[in-house]
PDB file as gemmi writes it, atoms N, CA and C in Angstrom:
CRYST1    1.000    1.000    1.000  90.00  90.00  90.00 P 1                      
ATOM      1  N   UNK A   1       0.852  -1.169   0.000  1.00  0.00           N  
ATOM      2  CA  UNK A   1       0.000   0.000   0.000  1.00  0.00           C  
ATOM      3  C   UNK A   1       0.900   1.235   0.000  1.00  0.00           C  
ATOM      4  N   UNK A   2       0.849   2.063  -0.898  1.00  0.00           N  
ATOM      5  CA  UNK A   2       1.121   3.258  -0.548  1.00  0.00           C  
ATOM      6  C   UNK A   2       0.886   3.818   0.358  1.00  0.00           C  
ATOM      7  N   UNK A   3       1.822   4.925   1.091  1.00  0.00           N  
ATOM      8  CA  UNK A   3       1.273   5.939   1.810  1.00  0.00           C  
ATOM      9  C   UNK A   3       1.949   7.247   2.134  1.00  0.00           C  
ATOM     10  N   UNK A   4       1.201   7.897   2.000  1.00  0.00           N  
ATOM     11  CA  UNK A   4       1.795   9.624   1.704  1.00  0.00           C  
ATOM     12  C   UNK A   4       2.343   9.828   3.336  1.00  0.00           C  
ATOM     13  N   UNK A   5       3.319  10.367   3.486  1.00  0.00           N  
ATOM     14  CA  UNK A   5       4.503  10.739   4.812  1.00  0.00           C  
ATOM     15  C   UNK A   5       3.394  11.093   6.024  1.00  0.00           C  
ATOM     16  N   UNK A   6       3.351  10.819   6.925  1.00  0.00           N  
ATOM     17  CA  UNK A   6       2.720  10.975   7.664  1.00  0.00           C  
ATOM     18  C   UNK A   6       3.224  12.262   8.837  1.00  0.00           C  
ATOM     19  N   UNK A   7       2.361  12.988   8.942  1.00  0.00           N  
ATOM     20  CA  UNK A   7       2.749  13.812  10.106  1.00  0.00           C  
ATOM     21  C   UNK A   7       2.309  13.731  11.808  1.00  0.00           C  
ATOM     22  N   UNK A   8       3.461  14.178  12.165  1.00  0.00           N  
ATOM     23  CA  UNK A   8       2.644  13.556  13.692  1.00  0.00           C  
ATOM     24  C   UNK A   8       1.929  14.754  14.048  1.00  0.00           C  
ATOM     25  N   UNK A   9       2.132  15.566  13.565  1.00  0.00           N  
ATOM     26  CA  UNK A   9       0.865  16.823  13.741  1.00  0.00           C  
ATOM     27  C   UNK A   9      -0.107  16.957  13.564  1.00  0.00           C  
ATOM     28  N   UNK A  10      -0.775  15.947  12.772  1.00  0.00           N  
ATOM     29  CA  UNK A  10      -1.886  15.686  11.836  1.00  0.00           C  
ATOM     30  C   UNK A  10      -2.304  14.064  11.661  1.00  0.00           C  
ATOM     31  N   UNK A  11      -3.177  13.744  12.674  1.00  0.00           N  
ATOM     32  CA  UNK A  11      -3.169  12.077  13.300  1.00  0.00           C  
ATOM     33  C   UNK A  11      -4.029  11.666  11.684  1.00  0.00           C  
ATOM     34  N   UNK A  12      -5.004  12.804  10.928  1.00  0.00           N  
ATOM     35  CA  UNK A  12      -5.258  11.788  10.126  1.00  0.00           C  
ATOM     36  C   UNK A  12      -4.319  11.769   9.092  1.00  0.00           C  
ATOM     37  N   UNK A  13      -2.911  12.063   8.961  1.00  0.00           N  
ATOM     38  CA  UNK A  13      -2.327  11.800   7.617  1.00  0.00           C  
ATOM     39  C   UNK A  13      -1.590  10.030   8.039  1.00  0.00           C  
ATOM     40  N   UNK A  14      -1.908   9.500   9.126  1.00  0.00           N  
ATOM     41  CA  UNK A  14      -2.144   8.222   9.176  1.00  0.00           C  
ATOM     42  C   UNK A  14      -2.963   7.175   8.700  1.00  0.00           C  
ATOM     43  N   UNK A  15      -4.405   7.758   8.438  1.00  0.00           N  
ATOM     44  CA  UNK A  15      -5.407   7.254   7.522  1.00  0.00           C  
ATOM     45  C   UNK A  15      -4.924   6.892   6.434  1.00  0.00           C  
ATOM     46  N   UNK A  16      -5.729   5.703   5.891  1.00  0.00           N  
ATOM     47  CA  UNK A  16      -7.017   4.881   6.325  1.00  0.00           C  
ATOM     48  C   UNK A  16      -6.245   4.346   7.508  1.00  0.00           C  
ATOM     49  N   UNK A  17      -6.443   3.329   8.368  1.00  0.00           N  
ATOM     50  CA  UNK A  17      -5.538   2.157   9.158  1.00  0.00           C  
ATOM     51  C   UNK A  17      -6.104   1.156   8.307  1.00  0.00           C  
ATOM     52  N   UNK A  18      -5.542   0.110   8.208  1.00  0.00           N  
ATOM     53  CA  UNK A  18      -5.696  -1.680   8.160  1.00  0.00           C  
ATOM     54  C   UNK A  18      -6.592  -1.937   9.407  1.00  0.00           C  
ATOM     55  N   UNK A  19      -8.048  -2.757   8.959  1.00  0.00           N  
ATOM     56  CA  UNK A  19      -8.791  -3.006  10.206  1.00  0.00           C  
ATOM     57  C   UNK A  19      -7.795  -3.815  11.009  1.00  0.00           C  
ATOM     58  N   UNK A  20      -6.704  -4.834  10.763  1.00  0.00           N  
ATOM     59  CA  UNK A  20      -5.722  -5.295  12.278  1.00  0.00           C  
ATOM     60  C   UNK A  20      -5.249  -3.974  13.145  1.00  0.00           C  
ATOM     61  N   UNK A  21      -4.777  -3.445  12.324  1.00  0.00           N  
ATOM     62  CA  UNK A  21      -4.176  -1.870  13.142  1.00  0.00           C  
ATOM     63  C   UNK A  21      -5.162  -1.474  13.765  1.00  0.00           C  
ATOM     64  N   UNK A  22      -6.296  -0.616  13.149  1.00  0.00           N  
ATOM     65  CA  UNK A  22      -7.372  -0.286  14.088  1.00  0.00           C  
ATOM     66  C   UNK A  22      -7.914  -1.074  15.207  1.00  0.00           C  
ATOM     67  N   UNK A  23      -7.968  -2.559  14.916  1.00  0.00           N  
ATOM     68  CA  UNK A  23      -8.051  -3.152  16.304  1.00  0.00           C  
ATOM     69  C   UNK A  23      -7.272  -3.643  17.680  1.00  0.00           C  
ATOM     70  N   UNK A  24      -6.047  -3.341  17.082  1.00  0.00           N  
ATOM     71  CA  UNK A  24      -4.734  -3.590  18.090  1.00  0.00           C  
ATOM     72  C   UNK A  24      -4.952  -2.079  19.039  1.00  0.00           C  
ATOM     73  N   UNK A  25      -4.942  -0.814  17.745  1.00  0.00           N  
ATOM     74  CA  UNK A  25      -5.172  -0.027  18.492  1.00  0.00           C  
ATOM     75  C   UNK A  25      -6.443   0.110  19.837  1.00  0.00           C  
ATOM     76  N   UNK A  26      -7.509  -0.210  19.286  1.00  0.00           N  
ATOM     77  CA  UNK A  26      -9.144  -0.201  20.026  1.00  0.00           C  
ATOM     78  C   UNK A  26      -8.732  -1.415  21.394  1.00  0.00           C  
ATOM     79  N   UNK A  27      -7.750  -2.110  21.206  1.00  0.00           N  
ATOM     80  CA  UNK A  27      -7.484  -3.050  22.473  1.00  0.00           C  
ATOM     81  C   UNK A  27      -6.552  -2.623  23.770  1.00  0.00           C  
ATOM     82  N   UNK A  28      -5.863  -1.439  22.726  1.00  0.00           N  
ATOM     83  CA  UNK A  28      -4.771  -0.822  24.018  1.00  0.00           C  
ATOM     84  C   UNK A  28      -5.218   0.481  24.563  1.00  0.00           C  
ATOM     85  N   UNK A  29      -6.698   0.931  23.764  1.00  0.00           N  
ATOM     86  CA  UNK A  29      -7.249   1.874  24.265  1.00  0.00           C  
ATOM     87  C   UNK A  29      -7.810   1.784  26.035  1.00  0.00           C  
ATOM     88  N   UNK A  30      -8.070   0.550  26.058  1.00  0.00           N  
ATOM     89  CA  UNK A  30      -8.661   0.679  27.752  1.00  0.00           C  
ATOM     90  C   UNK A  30      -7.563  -0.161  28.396  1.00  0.00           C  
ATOM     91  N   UNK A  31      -6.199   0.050  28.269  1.00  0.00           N  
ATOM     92  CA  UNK A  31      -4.904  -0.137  28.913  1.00  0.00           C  
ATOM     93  C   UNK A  31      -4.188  -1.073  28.257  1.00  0.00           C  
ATOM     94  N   UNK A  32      -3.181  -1.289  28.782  1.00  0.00           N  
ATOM     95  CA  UNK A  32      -2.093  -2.424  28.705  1.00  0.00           C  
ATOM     96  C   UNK A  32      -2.435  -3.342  28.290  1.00  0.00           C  
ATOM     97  N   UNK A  33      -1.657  -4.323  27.271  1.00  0.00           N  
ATOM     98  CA  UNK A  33      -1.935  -5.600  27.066  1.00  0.00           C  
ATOM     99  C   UNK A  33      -0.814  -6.314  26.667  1.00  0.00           C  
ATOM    100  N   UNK A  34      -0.501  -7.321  26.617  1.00  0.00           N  
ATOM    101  CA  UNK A  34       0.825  -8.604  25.793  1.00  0.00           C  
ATOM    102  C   UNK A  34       0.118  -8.706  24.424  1.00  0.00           C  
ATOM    103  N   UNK A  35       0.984  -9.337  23.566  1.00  0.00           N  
ATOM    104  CA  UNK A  35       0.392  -9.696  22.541  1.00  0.00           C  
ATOM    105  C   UNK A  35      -0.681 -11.074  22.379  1.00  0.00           C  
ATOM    106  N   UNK A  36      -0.601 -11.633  23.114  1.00  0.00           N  
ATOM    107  CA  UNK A  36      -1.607 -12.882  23.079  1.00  0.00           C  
ATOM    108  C   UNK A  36      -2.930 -12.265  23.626  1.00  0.00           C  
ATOM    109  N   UNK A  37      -2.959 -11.109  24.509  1.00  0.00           N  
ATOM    110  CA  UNK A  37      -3.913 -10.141  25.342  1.00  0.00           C  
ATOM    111  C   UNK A  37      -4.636  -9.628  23.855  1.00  0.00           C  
ATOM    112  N   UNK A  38      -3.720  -9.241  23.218  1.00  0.00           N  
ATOM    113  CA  UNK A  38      -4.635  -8.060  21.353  1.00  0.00           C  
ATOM    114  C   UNK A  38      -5.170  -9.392  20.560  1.00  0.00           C  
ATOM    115  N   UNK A  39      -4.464 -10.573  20.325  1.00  0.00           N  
ATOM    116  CA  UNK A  39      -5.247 -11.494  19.658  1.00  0.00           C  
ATOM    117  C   UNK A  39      -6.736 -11.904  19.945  1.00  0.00           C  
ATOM    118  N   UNK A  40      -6.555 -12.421  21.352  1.00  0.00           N  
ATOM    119  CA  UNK A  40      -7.811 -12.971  21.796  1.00  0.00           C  
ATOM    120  C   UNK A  40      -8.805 -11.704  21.955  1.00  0.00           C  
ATOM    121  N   UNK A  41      -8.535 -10.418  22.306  1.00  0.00           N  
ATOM    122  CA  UNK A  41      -9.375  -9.220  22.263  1.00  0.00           C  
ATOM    123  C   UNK A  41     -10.317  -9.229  21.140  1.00  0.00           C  
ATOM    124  N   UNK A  42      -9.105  -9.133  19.878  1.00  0.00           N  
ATOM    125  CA  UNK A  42      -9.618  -8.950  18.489  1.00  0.00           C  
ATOM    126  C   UNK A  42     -10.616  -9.852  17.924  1.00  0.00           C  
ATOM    127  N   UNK A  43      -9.999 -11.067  18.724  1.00  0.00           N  
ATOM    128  CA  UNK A  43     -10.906 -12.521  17.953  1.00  0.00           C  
ATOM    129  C   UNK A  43     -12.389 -12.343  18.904  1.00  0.00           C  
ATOM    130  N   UNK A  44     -12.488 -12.076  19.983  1.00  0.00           N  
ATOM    131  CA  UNK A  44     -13.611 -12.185  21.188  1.00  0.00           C  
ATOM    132  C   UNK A  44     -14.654 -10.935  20.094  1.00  0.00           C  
ATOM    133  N   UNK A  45     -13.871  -9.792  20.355  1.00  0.00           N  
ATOM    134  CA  UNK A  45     -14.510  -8.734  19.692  1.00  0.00           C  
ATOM    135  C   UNK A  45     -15.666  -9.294  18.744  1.00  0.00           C  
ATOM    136  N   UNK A  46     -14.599  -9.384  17.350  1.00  0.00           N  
ATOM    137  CA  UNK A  46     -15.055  -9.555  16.318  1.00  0.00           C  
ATOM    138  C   UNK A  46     -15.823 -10.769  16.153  1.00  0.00           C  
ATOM    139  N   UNK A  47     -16.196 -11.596  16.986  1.00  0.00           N  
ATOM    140  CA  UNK A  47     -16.890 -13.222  17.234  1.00  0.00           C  
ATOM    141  C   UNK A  47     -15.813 -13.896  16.054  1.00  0.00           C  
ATOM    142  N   UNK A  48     -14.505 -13.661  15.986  1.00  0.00           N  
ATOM    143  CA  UNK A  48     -13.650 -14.657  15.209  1.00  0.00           C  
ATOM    144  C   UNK A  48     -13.528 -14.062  13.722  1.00  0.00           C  
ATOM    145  N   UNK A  49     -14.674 -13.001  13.183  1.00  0.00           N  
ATOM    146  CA  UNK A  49     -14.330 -12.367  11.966  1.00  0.00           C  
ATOM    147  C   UNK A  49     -12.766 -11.997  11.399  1.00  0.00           C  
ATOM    148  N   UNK A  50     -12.155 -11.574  12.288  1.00  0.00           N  
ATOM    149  CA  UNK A  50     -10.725 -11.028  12.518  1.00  0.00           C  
ATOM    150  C   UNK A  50      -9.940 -11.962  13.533  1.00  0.00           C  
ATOM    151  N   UNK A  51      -9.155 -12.788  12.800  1.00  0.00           N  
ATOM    152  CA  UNK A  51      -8.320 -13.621  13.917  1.00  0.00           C  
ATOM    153  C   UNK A  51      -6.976 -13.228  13.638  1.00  0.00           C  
ATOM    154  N   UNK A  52      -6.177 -12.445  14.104  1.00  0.00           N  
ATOM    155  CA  UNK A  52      -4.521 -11.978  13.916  1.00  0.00           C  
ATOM    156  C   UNK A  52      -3.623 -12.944  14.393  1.00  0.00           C  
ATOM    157  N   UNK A  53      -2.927 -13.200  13.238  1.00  0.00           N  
ATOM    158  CA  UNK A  53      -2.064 -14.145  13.282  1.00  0.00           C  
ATOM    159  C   UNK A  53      -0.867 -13.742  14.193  1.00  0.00           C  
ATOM    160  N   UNK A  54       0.143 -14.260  14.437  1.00  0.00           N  
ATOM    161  CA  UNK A  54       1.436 -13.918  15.116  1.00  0.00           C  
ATOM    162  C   UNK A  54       1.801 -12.807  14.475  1.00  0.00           C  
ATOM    163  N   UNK A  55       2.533 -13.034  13.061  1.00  0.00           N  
ATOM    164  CA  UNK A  55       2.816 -12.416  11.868  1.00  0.00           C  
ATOM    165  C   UNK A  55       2.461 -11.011  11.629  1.00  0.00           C  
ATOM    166  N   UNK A  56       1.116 -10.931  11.695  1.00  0.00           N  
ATOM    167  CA  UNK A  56       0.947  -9.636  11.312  1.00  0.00           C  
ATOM    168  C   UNK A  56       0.672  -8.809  12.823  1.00  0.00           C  
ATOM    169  N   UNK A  57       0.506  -9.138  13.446  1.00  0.00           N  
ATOM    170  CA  UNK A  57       0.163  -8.651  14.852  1.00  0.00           C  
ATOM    171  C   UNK A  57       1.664  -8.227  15.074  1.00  0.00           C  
ATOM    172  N   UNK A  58       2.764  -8.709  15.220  1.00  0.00           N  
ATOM    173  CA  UNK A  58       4.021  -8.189  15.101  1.00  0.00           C  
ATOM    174  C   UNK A  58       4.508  -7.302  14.368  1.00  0.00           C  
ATOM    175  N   UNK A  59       4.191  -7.398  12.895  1.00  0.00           N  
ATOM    176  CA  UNK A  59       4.516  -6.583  12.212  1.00  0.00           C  
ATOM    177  C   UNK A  59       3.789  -5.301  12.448  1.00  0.00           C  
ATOM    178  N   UNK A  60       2.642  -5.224  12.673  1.00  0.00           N  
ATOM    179  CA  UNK A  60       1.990  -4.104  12.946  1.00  0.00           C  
ATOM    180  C   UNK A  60       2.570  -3.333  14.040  1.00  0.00           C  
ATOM    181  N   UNK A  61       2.654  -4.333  15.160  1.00  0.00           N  
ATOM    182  CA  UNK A  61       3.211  -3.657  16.180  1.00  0.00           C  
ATOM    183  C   UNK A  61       4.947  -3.012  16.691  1.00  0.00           C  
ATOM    184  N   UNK A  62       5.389  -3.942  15.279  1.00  0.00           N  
ATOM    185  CA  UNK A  62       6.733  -2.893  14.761  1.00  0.00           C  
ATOM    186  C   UNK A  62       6.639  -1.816  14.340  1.00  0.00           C  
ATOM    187  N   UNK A  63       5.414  -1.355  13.436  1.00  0.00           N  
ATOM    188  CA  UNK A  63       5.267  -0.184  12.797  1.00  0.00           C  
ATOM    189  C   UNK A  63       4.559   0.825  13.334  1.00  0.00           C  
ATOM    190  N   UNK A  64       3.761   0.404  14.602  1.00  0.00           N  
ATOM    191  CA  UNK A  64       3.273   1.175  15.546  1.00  0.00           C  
ATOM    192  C   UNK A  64       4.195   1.832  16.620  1.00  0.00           C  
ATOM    193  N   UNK A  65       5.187   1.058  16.834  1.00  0.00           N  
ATOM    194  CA  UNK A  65       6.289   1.521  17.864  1.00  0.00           C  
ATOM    195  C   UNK A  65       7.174   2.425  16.668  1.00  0.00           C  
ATOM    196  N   UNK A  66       7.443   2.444  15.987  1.00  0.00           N  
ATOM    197  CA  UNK A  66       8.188   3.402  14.848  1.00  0.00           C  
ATOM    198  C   UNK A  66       7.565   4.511  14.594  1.00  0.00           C  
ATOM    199  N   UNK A  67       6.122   4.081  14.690  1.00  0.00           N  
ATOM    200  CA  UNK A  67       5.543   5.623  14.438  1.00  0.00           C  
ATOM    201  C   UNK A  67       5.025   5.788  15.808  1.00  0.00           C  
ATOM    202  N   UNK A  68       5.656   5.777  16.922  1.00  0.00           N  
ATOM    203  CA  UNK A  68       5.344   6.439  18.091  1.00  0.00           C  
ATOM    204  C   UNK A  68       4.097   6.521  18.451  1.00  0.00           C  
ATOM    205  N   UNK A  69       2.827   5.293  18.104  1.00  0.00           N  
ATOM    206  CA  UNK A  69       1.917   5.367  18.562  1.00  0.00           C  
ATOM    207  C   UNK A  69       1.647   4.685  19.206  1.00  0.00           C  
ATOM    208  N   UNK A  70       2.382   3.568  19.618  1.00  0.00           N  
ATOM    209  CA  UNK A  70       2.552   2.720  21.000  1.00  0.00           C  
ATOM    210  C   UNK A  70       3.925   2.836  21.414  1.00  0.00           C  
ATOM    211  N   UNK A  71       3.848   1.891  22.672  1.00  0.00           N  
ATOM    212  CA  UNK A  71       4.799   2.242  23.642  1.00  0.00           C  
ATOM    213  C   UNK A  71       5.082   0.738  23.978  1.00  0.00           C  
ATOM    214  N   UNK A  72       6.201   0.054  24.177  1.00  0.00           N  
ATOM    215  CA  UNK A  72       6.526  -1.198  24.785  1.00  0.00           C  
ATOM    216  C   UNK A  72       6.728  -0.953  26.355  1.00  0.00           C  
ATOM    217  N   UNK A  73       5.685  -1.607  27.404  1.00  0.00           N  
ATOM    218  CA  UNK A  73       5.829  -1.089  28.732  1.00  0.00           C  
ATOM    219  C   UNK A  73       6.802  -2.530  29.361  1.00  0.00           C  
ATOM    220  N   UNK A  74       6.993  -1.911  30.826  1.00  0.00           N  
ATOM    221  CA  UNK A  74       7.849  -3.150  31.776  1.00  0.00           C  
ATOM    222  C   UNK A  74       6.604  -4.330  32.127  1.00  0.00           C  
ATOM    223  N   UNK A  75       7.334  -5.583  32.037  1.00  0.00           N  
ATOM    224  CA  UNK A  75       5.893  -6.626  32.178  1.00  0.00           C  
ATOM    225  C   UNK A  75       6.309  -7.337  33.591  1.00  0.00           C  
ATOM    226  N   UNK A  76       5.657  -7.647  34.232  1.00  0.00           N  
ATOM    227  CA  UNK A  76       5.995  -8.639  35.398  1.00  0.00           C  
ATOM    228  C   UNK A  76       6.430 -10.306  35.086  1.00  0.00           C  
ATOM    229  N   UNK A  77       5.589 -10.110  33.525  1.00  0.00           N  
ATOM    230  CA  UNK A  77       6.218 -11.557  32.877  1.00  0.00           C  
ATOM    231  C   UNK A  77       7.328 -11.452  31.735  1.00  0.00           C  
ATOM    232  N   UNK A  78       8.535 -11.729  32.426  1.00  0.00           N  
ATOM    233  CA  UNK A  78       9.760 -11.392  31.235  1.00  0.00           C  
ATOM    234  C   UNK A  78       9.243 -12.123  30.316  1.00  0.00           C  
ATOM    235  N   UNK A  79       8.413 -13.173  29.977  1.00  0.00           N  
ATOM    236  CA  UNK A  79       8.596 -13.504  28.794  1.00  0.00           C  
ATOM    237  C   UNK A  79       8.031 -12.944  27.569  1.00  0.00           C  
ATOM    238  N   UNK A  80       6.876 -12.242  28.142  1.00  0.00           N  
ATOM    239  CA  UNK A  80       5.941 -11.419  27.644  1.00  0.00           C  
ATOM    240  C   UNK A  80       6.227  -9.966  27.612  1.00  0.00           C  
ATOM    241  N   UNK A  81       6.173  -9.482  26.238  1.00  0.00           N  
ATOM    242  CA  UNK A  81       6.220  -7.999  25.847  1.00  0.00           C  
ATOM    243  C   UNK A  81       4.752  -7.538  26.247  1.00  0.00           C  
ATOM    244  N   UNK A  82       4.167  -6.407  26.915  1.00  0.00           N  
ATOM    245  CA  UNK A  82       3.268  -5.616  26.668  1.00  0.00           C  
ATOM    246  C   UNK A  82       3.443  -3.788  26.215  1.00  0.00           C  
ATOM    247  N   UNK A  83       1.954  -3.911  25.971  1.00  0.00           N  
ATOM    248  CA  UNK A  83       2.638  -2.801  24.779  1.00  0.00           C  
ATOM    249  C   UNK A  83       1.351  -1.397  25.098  1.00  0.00           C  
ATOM    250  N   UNK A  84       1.205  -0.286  25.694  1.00  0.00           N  
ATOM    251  CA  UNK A  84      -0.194   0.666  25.633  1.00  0.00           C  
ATOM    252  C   UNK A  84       0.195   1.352  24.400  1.00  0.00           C  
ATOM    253  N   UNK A  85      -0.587   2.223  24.249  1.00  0.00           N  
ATOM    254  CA  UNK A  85      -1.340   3.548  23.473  1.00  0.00           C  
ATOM    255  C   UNK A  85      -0.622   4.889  24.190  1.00  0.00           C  
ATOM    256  N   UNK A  86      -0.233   5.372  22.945  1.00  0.00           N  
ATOM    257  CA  UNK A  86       0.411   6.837  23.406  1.00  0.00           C  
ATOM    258  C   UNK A  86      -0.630   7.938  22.569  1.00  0.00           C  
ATOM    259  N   UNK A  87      -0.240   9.192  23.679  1.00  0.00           N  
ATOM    260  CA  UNK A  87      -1.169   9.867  23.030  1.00  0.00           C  
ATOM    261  C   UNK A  87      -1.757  10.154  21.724  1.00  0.00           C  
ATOM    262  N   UNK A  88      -0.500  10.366  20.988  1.00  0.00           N  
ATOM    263  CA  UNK A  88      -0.699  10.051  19.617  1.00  0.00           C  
ATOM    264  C   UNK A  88      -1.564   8.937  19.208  1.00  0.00           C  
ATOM    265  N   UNK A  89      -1.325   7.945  19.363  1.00  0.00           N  
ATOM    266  CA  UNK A  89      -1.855   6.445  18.994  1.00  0.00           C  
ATOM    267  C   UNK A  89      -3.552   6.626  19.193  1.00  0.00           C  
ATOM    268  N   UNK A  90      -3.815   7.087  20.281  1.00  0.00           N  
ATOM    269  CA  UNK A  90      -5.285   7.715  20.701  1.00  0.00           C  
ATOM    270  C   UNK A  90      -6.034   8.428  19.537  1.00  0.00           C  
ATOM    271  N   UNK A  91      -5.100   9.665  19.379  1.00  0.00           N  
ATOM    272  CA  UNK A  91      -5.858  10.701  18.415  1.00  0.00           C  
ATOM    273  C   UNK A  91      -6.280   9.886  17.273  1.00  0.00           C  
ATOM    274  N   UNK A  92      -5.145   9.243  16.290  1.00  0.00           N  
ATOM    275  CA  UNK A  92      -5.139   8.196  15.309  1.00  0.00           C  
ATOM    276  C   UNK A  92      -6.393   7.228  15.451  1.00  0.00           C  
ATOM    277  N   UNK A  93      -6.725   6.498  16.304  1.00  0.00           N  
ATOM    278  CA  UNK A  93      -7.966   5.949  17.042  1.00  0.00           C  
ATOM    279  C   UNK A  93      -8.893   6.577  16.501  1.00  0.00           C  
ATOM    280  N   UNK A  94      -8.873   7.380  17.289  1.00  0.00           N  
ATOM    281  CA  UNK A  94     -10.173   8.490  17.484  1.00  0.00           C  
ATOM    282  C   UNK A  94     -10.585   8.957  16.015  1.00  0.00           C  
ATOM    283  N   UNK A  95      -9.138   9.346  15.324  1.00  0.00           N  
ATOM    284  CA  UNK A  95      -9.304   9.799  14.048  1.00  0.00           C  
ATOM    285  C   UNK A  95     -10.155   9.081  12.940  1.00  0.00           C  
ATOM    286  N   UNK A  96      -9.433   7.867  13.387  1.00  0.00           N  
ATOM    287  CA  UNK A  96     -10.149   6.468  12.272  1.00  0.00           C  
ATOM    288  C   UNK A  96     -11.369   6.512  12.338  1.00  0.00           C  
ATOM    289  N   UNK A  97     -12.336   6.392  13.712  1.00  0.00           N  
ATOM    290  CA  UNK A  97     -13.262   6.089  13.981  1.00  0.00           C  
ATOM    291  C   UNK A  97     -14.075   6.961  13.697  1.00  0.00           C  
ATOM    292  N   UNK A  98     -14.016   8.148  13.516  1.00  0.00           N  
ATOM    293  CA  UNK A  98     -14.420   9.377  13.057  1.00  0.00           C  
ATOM    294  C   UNK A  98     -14.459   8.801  11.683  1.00  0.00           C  
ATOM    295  N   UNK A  99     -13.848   8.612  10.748  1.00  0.00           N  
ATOM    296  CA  UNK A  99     -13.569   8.133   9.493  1.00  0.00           C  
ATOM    297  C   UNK A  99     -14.907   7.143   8.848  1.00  0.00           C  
ATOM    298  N   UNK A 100     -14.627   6.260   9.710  1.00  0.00           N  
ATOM    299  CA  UNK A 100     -15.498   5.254   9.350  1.00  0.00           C  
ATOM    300  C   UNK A 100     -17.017   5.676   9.804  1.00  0.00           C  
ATOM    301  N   UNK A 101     -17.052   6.423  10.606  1.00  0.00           N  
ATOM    302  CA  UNK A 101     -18.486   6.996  11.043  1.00  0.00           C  
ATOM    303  C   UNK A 101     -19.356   7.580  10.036  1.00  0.00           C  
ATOM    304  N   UNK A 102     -18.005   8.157   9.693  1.00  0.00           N  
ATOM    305  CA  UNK A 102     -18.676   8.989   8.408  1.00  0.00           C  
ATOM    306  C   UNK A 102     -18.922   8.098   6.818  1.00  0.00           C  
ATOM    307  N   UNK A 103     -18.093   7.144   7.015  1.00  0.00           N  
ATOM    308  CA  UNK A 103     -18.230   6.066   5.808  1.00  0.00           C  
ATOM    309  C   UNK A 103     -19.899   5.231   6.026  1.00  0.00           C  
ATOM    310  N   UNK A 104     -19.816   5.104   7.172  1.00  0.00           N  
ATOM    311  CA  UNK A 104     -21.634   4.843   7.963  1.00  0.00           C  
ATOM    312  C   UNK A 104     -22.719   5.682   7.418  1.00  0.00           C  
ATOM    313  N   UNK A 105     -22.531   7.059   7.681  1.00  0.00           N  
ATOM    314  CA  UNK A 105     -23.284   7.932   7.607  1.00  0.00           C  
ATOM    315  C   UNK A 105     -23.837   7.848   5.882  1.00  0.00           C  
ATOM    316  N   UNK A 106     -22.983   7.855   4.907  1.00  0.00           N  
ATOM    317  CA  UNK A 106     -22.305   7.540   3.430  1.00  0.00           C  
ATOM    318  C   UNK A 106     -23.761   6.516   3.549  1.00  0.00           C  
ATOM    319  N   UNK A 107     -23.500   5.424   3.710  1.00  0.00           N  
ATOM    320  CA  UNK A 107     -23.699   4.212   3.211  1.00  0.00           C  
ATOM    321  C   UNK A 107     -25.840   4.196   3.844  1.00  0.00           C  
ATOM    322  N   UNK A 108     -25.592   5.014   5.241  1.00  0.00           N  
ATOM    323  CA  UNK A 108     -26.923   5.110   5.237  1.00  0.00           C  
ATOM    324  C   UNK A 108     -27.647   6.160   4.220  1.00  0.00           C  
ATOM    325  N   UNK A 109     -27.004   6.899   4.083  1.00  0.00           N  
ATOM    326  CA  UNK A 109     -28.041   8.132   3.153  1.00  0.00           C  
ATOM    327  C   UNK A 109     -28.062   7.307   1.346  1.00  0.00           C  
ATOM    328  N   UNK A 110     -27.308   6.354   1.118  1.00  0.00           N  
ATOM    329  CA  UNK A 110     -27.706   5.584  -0.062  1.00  0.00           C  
ATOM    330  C   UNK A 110     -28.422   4.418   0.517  1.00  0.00           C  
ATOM    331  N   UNK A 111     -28.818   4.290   1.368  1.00  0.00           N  
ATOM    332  CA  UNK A 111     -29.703   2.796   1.757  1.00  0.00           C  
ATOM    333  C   UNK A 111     -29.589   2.016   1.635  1.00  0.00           C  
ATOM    334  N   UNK A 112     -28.306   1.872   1.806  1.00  0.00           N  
ATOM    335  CA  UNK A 112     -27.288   0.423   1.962  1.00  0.00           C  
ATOM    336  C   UNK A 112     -27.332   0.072   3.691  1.00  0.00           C  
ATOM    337  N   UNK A 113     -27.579   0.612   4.363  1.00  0.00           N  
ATOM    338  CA  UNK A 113     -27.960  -0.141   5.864  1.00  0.00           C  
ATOM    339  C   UNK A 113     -28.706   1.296   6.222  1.00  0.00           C  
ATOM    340  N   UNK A 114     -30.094   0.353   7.566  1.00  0.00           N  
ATOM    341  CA  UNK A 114     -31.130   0.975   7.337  1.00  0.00           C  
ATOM    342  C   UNK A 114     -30.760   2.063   8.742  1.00  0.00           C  
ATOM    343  N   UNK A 115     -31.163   3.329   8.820  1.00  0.00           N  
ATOM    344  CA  UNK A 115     -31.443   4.214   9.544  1.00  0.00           C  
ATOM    345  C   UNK A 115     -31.216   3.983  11.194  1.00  0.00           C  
ATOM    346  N   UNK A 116     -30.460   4.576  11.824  1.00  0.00           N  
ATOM    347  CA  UNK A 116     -30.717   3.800  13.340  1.00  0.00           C  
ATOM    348  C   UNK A 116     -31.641   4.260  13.756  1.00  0.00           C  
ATOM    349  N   UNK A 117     -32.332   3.663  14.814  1.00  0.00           N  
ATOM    350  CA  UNK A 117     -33.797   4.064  15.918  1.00  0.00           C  
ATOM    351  C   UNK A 117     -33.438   4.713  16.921  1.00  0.00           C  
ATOM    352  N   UNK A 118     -32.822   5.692  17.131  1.00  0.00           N  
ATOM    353  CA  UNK A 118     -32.625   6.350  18.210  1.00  0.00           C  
ATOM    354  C   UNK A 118     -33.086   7.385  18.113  1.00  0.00           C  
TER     355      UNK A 118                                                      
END                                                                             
């Protein structure tokens, strides 16, 4: 995938994310986790739609620590890396979700999914 330079000034020139990214992120949003902690999150979440392999769950989370939107914390289990959400990583979150809200909004005003009841 391409992607145009990202600024850290500007959380959406991170957009789109990869739904794995967006959900690694959405798992370290309500704290700390190991990596076996973001798999089973993602898989519980999604009822198994999204199952992250070793592979890409790593890789992601190489490219998340490079772009300073996570953080590798101290674990009580050396064997286990855990990893939170830095502020940045948040906005990016936040940003996405905003994103896709609006891809919602899109898809309801063509009547491709029906109206919510609220």
């Amino acid at each position: 995938m391409n992607r145009v330079t990202v600024n850290p000034a500007d959380p959406s020139s991170y957009l789109p994310l990869t739904p794995a990214v967006f959900h690694i992120l959405l798992s370290l949003s309500r704290g700390e986790k190991h990596g076996y902690g973001i798999i089973v999150e993602v898989r519980e979440r999604t009822a198994g739609e999204l199952r992250l392999g070793t592979g890409t769950l790593y890789t992601a989370i190489r490219r998340l620590l490079e772009q300073q939107l996570i953080e590798e914390t101290a674990s009580s289990d050396e064997r286990r890396r855990s990893y939170r959400l830095l502020p940045l990583g948040h906005e990016v979150a936040s940003a996405e979700a905003a994103r896709l809200q609006r891809l919602v909004g899109f898809a309801r005003d063509h009547d491709l999914i029906p109206a919510s009841s609220k």
